[in-house]
N, C-alpha and C positions, 0 to 999 in steps of 0.2 A: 209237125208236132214235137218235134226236139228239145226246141227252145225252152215249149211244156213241160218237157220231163228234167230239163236244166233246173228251172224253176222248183218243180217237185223235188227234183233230188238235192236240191242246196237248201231247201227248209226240213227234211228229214233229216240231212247231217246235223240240222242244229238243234234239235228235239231233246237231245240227253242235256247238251250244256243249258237251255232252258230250262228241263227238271231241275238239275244243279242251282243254277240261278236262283230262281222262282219256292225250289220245294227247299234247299238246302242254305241257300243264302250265302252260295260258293262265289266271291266276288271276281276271280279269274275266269269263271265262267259268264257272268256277267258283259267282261271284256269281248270274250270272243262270242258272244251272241251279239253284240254291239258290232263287230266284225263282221259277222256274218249279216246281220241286216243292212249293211251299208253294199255289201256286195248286190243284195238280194234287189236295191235299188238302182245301182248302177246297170245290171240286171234289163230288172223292168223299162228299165229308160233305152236299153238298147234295142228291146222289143217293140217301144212304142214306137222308134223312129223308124225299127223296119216294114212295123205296119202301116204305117203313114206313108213309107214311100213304096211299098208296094201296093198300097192302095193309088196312090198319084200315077201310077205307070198303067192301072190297068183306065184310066182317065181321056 
């Protein structure tokens, strides 16, 4: 469940610069929310391949 909480705690860090964003119309914040989802997909992709291949092993 690690991974899980990777996941969880990399979209919580980005929760203020969203308000900023979103409520304030802070455009450096914009930037590093654009940063921050590009991790959050690189992320995901590295999850999807370890589930795919731990899925294949148990096969």
């Amino acid at each position: 469940m690690s991974r899980f909480s990777e996941v969880k705690d990399l979209i919580l860090s980005l929760e203020g610069d969203f308000e900023k964003f979103y409520d304030k119309g802070n455009q450096a914040a914009g930037t590093r929310v654009r940063g921050g989802m590009q991790q959050l997909k690189t992320l995901a992709q590295e999850i999807r391949s370890e589930v795919q291949s731990l899925k294949n092993e148990k096969n």
